[in-house]
C-alpha positions in Angstrom: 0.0 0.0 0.0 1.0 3.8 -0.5 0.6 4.6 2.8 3.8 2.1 4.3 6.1 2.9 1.0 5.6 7.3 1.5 9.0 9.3 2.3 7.5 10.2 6.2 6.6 6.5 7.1 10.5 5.5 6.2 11.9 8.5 7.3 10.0 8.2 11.1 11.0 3.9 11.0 14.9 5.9 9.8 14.8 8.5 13.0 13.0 6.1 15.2 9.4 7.7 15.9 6.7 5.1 16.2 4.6 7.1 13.4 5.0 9.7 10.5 2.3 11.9 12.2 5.5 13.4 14.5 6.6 15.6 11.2 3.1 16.5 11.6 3.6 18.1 14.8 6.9 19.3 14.1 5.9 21.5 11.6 3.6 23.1 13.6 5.7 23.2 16.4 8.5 25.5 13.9 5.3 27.6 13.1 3.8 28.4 16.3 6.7 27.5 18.7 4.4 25.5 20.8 6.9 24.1 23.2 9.8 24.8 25.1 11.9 23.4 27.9 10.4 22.3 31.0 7.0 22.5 30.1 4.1 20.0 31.0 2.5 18.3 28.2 -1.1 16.6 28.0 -0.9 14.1 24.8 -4.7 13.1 24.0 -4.8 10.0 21.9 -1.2 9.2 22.2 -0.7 5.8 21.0 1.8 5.2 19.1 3.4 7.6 20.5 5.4 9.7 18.4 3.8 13.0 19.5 5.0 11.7 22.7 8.4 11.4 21.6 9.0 14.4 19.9 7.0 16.2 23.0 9.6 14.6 25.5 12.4 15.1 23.3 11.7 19.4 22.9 10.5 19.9 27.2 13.6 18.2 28.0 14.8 16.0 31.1 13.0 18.8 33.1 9.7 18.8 31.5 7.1 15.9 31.8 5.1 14.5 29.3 1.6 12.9 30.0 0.3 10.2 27.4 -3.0 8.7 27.4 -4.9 6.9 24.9 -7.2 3.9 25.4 -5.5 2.3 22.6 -2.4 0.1 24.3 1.3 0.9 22.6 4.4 -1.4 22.4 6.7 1.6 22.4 9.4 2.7 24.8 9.5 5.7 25.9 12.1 8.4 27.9 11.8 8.9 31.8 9.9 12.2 31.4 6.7 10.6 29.6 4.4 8.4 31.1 2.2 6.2 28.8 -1.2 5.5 30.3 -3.7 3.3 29.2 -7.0 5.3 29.5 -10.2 7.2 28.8 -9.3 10.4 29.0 -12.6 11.7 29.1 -13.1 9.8 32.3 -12.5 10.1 36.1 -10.5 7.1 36.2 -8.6 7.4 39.6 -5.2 6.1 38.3 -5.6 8.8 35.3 -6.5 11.3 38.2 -3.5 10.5 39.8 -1.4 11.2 36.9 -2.6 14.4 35.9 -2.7 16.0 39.3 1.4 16.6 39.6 1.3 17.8 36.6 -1.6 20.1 35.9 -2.1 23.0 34.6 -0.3 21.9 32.0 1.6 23.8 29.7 0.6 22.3 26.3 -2.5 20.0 25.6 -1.9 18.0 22.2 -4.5 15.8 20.4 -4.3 13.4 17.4 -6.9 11.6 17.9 -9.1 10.5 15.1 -12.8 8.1 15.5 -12.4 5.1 13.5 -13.5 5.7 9.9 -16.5 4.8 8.3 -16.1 6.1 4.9 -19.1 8.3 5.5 -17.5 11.6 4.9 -20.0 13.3 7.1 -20.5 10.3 9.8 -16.6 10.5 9.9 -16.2 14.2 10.1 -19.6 14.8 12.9 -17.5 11.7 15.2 -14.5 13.9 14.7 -16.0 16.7 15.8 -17.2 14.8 18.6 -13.6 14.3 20.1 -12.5 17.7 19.2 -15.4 19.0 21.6 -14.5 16.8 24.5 -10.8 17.1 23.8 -11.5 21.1 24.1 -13.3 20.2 27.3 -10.5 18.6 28.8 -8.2 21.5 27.8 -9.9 24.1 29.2 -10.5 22.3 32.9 -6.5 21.3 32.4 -4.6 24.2 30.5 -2.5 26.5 32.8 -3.2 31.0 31.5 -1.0 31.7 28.0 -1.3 27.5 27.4 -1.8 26.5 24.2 -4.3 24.0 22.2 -3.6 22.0 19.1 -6.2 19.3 18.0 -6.7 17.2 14.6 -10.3 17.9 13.2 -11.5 15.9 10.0 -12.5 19.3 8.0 -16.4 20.0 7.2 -19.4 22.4 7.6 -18.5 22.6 11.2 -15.2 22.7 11.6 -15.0 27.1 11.4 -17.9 26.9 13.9 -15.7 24.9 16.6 -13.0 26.7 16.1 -14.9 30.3 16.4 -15.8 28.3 20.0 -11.8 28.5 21.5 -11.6 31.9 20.2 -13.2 33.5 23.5 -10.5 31.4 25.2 -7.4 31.8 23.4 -5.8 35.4 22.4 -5.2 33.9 18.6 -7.0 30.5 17.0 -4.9 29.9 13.5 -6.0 26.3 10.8 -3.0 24.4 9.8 -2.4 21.9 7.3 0.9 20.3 7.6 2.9 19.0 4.3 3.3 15.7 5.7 -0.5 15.0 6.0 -1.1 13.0 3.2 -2.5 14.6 0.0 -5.6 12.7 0.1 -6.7 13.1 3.6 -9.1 15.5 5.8 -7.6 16.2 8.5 -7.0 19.8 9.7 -5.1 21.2 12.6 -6.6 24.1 15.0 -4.0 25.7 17.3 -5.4 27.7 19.7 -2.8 30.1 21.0 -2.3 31.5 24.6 -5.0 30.4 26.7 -7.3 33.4 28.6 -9.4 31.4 31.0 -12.6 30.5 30.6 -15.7 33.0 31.4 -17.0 30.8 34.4 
């Protein structure tokens, strides 16, 4: 298949990333400068882990990395990420636990996708879906001038979900990254500097 022979899928099994999708976030790290050392970093849907990775790598042996996804991964990772397997959306105690050293975070990431139908608009309303809840865990998690970045399949909706972080963020930008395949969807938001939330 295409997918396994493309330049980012032997490049990431070159550099040893468990997934292309890390050039993904690399290139919108070098456009919005979303991380820096020592930070704390909230990976939604993590498995893999590659985002993981390249989040440990640029925080540094001081920052901490926080990985969940309910999805199990066979991948080693450095001392400052921890890889649960977990709901996120949930009050799971032991995901509780994990969070509560660690929050506010600094940084709340999410790749996470539903599983495809091949129902354009089933597939793009279930993305929406997680977008929505992953927003709602950023907002309860993200420390003031945090920042947001989230995958979104892009449809009708998606300028009406992002025009929902702008009363929250000081700037809200789309990106679509080279290395996303030609063929696909998917959209990144990055929601900029985090104001609070009017509650």
């Amino acid at each position: 298949m295409k997918q396994y022979q493309d330049k980012y899928f032997k490049r990431a099994k070159k550099e040893n990333y468990a997934a292309r999708s890390v050039y993904k976030l690399k290139e919108m790290d070098k456009r919005f400068g979303l991380f820096r050392k020592g930070q704390t970093v909230l990976d939604l849907g993590a498995a893999p882990g590659s985002w993981s990775q390249y989040a440990g790598e640029r925080v540094g042996p001081q920052g901490r990395v926080l990985a969940v996804d309910i999805q199990a991964t066979r991948h080693t990772f450095a001392d400052n990420i921890t890889f649960l397997q977990a709901d996120v959306f949930s009050d799971a105690p032991e995901l509780l636990a994990a969070m509560e050293p660690l929050a506010p975070f600094d940084l709340v990431i999410s790749d996470m996708a539903p599983k495809t139908t091949g129902i354009k608009f089933a597939d793009q309303a279930n993305s929406l879906e997680l977008c929505e809840r992953a927003f709602e865990v950023a907002i309860r998690r993200l420390k003031r001038g945090g920042h947001f970045a989230v995958k979104i399949f892009d449809g009708a909706e998606t300028k009406a979900y992002a025009d929902s972080l702008r009363p929250h963020f000081e700037k809200v930008k789309y990106f679509k990254p080279y290395s996303s395949r030609s063929e696909s969807k998917e959209l990144f938001i990055v929601a900029l500097g985090f104001v609070g939330t009017d509650g």
